[in-house]
C-alpha positions in Angstrom: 16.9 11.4 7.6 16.0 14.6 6.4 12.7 15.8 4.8 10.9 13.0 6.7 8.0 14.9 7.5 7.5 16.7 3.9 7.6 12.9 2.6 5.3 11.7 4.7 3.1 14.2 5.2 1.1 13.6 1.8 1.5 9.7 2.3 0.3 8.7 5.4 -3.0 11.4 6.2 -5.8 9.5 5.1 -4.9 5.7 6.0 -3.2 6.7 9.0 -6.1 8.8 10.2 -8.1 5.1 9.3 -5.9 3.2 12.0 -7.4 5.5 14.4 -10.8 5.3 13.2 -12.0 9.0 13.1 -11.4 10.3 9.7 -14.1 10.8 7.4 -13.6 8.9 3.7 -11.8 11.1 1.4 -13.3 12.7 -2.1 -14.1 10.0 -4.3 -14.3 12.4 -7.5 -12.7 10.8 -10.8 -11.9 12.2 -13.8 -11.6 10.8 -17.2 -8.0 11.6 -17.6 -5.4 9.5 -19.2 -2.6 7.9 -17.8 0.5 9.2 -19.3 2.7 6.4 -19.6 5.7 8.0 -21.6 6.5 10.5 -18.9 9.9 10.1 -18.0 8.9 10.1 -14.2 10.5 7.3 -12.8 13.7 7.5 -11.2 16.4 4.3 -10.0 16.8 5.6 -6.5 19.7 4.1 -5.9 21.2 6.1 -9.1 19.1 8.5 -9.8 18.5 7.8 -13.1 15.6 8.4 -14.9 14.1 5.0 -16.7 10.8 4.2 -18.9 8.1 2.7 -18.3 9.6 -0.4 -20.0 12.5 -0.8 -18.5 10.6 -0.9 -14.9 8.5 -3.5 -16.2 11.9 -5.8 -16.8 13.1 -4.3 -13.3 10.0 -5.3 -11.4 9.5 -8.8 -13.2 12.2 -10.5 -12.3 11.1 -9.3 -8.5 9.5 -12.5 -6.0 8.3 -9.6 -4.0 7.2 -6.4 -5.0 5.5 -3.4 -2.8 4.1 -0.5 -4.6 3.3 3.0 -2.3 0.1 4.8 -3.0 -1.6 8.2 -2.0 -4.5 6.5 -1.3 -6.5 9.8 -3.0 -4.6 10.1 -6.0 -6.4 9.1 -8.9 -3.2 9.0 -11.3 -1.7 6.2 -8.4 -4.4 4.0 -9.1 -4.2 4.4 -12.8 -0.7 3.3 -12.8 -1.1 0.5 -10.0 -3.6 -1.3 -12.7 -1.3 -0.6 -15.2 1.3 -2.3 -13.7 -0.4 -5.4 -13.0 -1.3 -5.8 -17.0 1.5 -5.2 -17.8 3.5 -7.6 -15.4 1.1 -9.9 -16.2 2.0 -10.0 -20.2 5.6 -10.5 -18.9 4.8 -13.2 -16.3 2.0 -14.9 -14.5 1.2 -12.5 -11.5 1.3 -15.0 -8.6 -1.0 -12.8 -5.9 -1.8 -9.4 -5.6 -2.3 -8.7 -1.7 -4.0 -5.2 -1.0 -3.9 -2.7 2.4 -7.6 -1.7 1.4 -9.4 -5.5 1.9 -9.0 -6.6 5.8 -8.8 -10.6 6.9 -12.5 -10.8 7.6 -13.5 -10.0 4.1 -11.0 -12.6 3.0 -13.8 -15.3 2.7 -16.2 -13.4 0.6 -13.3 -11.9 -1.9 -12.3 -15.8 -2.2 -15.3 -16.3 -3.7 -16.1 -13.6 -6.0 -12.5 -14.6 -7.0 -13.7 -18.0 -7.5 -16.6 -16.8 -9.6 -13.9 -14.9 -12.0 -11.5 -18.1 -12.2 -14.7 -19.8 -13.3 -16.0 -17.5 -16.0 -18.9 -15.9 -14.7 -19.1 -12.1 -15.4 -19.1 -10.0 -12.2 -19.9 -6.2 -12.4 -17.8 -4.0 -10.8 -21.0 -2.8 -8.3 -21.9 -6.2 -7.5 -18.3 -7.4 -6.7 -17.7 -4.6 -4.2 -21.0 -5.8 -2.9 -20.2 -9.2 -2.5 -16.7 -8.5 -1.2 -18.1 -5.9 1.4 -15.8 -3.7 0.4 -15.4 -0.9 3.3 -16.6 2.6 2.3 -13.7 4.1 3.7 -11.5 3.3 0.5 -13.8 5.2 -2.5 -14.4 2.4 -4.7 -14.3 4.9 -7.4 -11.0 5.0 -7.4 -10.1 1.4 -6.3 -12.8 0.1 -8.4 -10.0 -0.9 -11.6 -7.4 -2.0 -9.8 -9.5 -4.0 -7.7 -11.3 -5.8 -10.9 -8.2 -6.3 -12.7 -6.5 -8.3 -10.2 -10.3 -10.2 -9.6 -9.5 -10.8 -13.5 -6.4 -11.8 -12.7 -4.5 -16.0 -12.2 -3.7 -15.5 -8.8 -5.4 -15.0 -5.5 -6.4 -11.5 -3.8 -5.3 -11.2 -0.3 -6.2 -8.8 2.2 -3.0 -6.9 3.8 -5.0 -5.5 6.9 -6.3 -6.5 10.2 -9.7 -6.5 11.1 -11.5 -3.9 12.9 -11.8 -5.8 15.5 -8.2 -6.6 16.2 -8.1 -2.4 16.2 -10.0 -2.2 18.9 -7.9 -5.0 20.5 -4.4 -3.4 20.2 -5.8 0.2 21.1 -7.1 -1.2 24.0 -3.8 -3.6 24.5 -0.9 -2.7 22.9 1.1 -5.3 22.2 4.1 -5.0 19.5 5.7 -7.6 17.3 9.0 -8.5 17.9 12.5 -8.6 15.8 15.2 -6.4 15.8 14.8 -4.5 12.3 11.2 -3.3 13.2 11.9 -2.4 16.7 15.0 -0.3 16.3 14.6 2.9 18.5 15.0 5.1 15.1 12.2 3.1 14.0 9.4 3.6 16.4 10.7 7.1 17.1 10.3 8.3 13.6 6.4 6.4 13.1 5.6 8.2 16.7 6.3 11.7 15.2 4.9 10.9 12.3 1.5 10.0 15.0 2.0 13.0 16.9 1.9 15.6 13.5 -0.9 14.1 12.0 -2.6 14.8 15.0 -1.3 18.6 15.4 -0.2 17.4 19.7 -3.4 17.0 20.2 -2.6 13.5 21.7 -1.3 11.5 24.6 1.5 9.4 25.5 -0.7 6.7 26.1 -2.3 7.4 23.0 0.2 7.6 20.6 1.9 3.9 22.2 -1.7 2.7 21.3 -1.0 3.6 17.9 2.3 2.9 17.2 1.1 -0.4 18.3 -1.7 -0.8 15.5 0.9 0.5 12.9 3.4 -1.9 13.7 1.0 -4.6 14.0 -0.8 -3.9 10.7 2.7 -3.6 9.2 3.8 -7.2 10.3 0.0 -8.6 8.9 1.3 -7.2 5.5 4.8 -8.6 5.9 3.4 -12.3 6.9 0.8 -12.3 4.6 3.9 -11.3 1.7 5.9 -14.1 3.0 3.3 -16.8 2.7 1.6 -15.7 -0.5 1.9 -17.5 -4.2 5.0 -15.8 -5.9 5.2 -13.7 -7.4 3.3 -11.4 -5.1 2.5 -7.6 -5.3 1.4 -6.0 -2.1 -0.1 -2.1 -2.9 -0.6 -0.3 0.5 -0.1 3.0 1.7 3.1 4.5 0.9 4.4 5.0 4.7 3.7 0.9 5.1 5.8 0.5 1.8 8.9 2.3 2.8 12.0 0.7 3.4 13.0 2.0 6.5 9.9 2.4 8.9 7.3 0.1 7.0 6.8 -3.3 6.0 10.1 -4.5 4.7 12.1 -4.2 7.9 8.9 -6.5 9.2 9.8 -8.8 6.5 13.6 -9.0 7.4 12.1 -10.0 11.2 10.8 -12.8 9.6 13.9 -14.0 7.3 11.7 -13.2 4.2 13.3 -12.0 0.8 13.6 -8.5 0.8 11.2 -6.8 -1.9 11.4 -4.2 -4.0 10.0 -1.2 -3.1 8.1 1.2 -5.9 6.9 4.9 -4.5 4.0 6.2 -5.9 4.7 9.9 -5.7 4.3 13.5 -6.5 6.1 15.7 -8.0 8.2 17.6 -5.4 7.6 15.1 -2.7 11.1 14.2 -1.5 11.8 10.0 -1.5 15.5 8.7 -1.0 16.8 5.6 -1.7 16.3 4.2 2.2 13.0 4.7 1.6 12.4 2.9 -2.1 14.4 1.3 -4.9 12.1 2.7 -7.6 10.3 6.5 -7.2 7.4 7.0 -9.8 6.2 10.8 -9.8 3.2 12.5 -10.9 2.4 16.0 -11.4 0.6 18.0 -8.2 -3.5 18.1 -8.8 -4.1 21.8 -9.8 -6.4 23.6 -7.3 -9.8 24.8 -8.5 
C-alpha cells in the first residue's frame, strides 16, 4: 500500500514507543478549545463521500463492534471520542467501552470505581484516576473526559492492554498468536518497518522480533477482549491497533468475531484508505508556536 509510512508515522510514535517502554510521556497541555462538530471532516472511505456528524452517528449505531483510532496527543481526538459516546449513547444503550490506555491488572480497581458510579456516588475526576491507578504514561489531562464519561456511562470499562508484566514476558519470549489473517507475511512485514523507523535502524533483528511479538500480542488482547465484551462495544486505541489491515480486526477475523467498523481519528493531510478504515474523521494540523 502506498503512503504507509506518512500514515503511520503520526499514529503509532507515542504508544508504540510505550510497547517498548523507553519513551518519556508526551505534553499533557490542554486548551480550552471547542470541538467543532459541523466541520464537514468526515469522509465514507469506501466512497469518499463527505458525511455529518449525524449521519455517522446512524452509521456507527447500528455497529455490534466499533473501533475508533486516536493520536494519542491530540487533544481535538479526545474531544470527539467523548463526543461520540454521548451521542451513541442518546441513540442506544452503549454496551462497553474497552480502552488501549487501562491494562488487565487495573481491571479490578476500574470495576469498582465503576461500581461506585452505577451506584450513585459522586467520583471526582482526580480521585477516580487515583483509585483506578491510572498510568502516567497516558496524560490524564487529556483522557480525563473520555475516561469519566464512559465511568458515567451503563456499561462496563474494560482494559484493551496487557500488563507490564506480560511485556517483560514476550520481550524476553516471544511468542505470537496464531490465525492466518494476522500472520500473513504482508502483515508482519509492514508492522516490522513500521518498528524499524520509529527507531531510525537503530535496532536489531532480535529486537525488532521481540516487538513485533508485543504488538501482535497486545493486538489479539484487544481483539478477545472485543469479542467477549457486552454489545455494543467501543474499543478506542491507538490508531495503528485500529487499522484494518495490520491491527486488531484481522486479530478478530482469527477468532471468527464480527468484523467492526473501523473509525480513523486523523489529521488533516494524513493519508488513510479504505483498507485501513470504513470511516476517516480529520482535524486541522496544530499550529506551531
Amino acid at each position: 500500500m502506498s503512503n504507509r509510512g506518512n500514515f503511520f508515522k503520526p499514529l503509532v510514535l507515542s504508544s508504540f514507543l510505550l510497547i517498548a517502554g523507553c519513551h518519556s510521556p508526551p505534553s499533557a497541555t490542554v486548551s480550552t478549545r471547542p470541538l467543532a462538530v459541523d466541520c464537514g471532516c468526515i469522509q465514507d472511505a469506501a466512497t469518499g463521500k463527505v458525511i455529518t456528524q449525524a449521519d455517522l452517528i446512524v452509521k456507527l449505531a447500528s455497529a455490534p463492534v466499533v473501533i475508533v483510532g486516536e493520536e494519542h496527543t491530540n487533544e481535538r481526538h479526545h474531544q470527539i471520542e467523548q463526543w461520540l459516546l454521548q451521542n451513541l449513547n442518546k441513540t442506544r444503550q452503549q454496551g462497553s467501552v474497552l480502552m488501549e490506555m487501562i491494562s488487565s491488572d487495573q481491571q479490578a480497581a476500574v470495576d469498582r470505581v465503576k461500581a461506585q458510579s452505577l451506584a450513585g456516588t459522586k467520583i471526582s475526576a482526580t480521585r477516580a484516576a487515583e483509585a483506578m491507578r491510572w498510568k502516567s504514561g497516558w496524560p490524564w489531562d487529556l483522557y480525563r473526559d473520555v475516561v469519566m464519561t464512559a465511568l458515567e456511562g451503563p456499561g462496563p470499562l474494560l482494559a484493551a492492554n496487557i500488563s507490564r508484566e506480560q511485556v517483560s514476558a514476550l520481550y524476553k519470549n516471544p511468542v505470537f498468536p496464531a490465525g492466518a489473517a494476522s500472520s500473513q507475511p504482508q502483515v508482519r512485514e509492514a508492522l516490522s518497518a513500521i518498528i524499524y523507523l520509529m527507531h531510525d535502524g537503530q535496532i536489531d533483528g532480535e529486537q525488532v522480533t521481540a516487538m513485533l511479538a508485543i504488538q501482535q500480542q497486545r493486538d489479539r488482547f484487544m481483539a478477545e477482549q472485543l469479542k467477549r465484551a457486552p454489545r455494543p462495544a467501543l474499543l478506542i486505541a491507538g490508531g495503528y491497533h485500529a487499522a484494518k489491515d495490520i491491527g486488531v480486526p484481522l486479530h478478530l477475523a482469527d477468532l471468527n468475531a464480527e468484523p467492526p467498523v473501523v473509525v480513523m481519528l486523523s489529521t488533516v493531510g494524513t493519508k488513510v484508505s479504505a483498507k485501513q478504515a470504513d470511516y476517516i474523521w480529520s482535524v486541522p494540523a496544530e499550529k506551531q508556536p
